[in-house]
N, C-alpha and C positions, 0 to 999 in steps of 0.2 A: 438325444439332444445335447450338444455340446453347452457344459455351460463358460460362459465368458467371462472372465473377471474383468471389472469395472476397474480403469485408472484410478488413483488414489486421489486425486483432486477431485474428480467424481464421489466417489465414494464421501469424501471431507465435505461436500458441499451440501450431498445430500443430508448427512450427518447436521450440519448448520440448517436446512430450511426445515428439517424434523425438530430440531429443537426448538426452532420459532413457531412451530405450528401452521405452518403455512404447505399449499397444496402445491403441486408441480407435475409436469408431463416433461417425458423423457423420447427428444425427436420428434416431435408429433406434429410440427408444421406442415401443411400439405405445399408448399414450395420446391422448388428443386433443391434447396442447399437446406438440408437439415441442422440446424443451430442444436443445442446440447438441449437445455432447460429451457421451458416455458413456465413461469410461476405467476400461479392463480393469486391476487391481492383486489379485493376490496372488487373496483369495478375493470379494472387494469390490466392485461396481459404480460408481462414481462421476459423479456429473451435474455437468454443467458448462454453466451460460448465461454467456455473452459478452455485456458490454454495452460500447461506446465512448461516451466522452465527449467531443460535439464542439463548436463553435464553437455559443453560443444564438443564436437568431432572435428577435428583432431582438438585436443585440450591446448590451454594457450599455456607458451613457455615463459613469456613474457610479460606486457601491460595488456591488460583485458576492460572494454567498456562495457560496465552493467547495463546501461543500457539500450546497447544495440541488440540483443535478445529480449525486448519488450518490445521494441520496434517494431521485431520481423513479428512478434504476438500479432499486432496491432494491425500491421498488413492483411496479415490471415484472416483476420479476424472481418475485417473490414469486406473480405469475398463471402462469407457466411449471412452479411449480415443486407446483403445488396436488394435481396426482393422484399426485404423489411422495416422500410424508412418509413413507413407510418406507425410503429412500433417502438415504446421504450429496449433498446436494444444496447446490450451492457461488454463487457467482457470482462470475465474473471479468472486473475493471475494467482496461480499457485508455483511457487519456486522448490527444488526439492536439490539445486546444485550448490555444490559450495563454492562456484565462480559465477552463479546469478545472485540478482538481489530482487526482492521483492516489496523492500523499504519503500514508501510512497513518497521521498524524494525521488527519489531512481525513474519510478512509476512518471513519474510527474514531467521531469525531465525528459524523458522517452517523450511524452503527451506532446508537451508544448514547449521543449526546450530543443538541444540540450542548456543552452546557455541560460545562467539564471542566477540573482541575486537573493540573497540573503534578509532581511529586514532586523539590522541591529545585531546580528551575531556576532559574537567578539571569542572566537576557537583558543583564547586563551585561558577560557575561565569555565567551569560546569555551569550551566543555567537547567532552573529547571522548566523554564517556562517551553510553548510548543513554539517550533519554526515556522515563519510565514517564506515564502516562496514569489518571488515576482519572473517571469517569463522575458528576454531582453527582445528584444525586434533589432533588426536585419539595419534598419535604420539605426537605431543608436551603435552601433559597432562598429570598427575598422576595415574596411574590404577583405583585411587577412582574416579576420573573425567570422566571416562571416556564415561559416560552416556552423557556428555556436548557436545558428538559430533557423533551425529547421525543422517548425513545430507538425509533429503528426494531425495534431487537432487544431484545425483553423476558422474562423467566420466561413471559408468557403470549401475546404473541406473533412470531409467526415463527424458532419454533424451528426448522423445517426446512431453516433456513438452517446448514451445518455449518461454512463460514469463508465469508472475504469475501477474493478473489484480486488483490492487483494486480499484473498484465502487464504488462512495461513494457522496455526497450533499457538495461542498464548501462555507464555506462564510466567510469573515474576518472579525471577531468581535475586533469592535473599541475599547471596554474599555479594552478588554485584549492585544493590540496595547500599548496601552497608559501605562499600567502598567509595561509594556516591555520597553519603550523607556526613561520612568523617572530611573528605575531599571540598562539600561544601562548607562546611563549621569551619576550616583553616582558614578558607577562604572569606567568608561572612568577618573572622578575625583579622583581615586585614595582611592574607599571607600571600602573595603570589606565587602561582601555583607551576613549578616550572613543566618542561614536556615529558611525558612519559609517566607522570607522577601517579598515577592509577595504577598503573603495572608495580611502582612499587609498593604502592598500598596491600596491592595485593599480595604479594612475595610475602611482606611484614606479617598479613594475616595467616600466613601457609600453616601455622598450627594450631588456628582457630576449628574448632571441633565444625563438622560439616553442618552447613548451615541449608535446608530442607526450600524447596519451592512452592508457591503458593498457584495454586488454579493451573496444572500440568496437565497437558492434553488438553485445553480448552479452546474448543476450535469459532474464532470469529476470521468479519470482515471489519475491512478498512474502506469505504466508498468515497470517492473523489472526481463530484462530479467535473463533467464536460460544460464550461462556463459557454460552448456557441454549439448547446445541443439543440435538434428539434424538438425534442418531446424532452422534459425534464424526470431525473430520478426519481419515484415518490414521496414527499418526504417523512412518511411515515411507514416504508419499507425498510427493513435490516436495521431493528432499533434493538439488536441483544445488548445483555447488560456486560461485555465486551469489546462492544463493535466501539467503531471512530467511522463520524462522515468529515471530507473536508471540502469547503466549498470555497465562493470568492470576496474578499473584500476588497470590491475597487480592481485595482490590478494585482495584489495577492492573493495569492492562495493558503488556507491555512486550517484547523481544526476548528470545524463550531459545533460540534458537536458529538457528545461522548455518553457512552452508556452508564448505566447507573453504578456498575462498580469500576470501572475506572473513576468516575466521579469521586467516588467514596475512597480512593488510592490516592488522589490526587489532594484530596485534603488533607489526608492523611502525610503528607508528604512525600511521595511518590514524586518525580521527576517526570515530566512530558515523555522522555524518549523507553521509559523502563515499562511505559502505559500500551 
């Protein structure tokens, strides 16, 4: 019997629902399109496709968009998931290239953008607070623009999509902590902070004796749901004390909810983006 070795987003995922304690079957829909995961919760079935995002063929020499490689996920995903619209049915993003991103802007954009604003971000200052996210319509923009709003997930299509999952290894790296926290004290003093100012932060610390990382290899989710799903995510599904869910306020999208030690980061003065 040959044995197979399992994709490492497999393998990573299964890793996250043993650590949750929760049950699972692997293929086991009697349908024609075999979805990855079925995960047993409470009274609930839940389906889960795995998709990785890897290095493009031929590689870009150029300008490269993160998120037309969550796109094409999303398509894929969206034929897996076609005999199971009576089903919470998810898709979960592991990125393993260093020309994808797996960032739940990117994620989001891909979803329901690309076009999309900001709420109160001003890229000239560190904040530590989380990004809210609003999605443009086709209407509000210029006919030239109009390419900026071509959301995958609509009121009318692909509502069977219930979130959009990124999979992904956490760990809070301390000197990029440190660099953040001197960068805001300037700042909190009244210093404006010109561009590039991080990078020198860090050059200046380059003989700072190495500074160790905290929670390395600790594998959570990011969950983001689908604001025009049929069936909604549960909300007491993927509540590790790592995970982030983000959901909607109004017409933003944004973080409302965080696991117990990010919580605990966050007071501690941890930064939104290092969580």
């Amino acid at each position: 019997m040959i044995n197979v070795q399992k994709p490492l987003a497999e393998g990573l995922f299964e890793e996250y629902l043993r650590s949750q304690g929760l049950d699972w079957e692997y293929e086991s829909l009697a349908g024609q399109k075999k979805p990855d995961y079925v995960v047993c919760h409470s009274s609930s079935r839940c389906i889960f496709e795995i998709k990785e995002l890897g290095d493009p063929d031929p590689r870009p020499t150029g300008g490269f968009d993160p998120d037309r490689p969550v796109r094409k996920k999303i398509r894929r995903a969206r034929e897996q998931f076609r005999e199971y619209k009576d089903h919470c049915c998810n898709l979960v993003i592991f990125n393993r290239s260093v020309f994808g991103s797996a960032d739940p802007g990117v994620v989001l954009a891909a979803a329901f953008g690309p076009g999309f604003q900001q709420d109160g971000r001003d890229y000239s200052r560190v904040d530590p607070a989380p990004p809210r996210y609003r999605f443009v319509r086709k209407s509000e923009l210029p006919p030239h623009l109009h390419s900026l709003s071509e959301p995958m997930l609509t009121r009318d299509a692909n509502r069977t999509f219930s979130a959009l999952v990124v999979l992904a290894r956490y760990e809070l790296n301390e000197l990029h902590l440190e660099v953040w926290k001197r960068l805001y004290a300037r700042q909190q003093a009244g210093e404006s902070l010109a561009p590039g100012e991080s990078l020198r932060t860090l050059a200046e610390m380059g003989s700072t004796p190495a500074m160790p990382s905290r929670f390395a290899g600790t594998v959570r989710v990011i969950v983001m749901e689908n604001r025009y799903a049929r069936i909604p995510f549960p909300q007491d599904l993927f509540r590790g004390p790592f995970d982030q869910r983000w959901g909607w306020e109004g017409e933003w999208c944004t973080p409302v909810w965080l696991g117990t030690t990010l919580r605990s980061l966050g007071e501690e003065g941890v930064p939104f983006h290092l969580l």
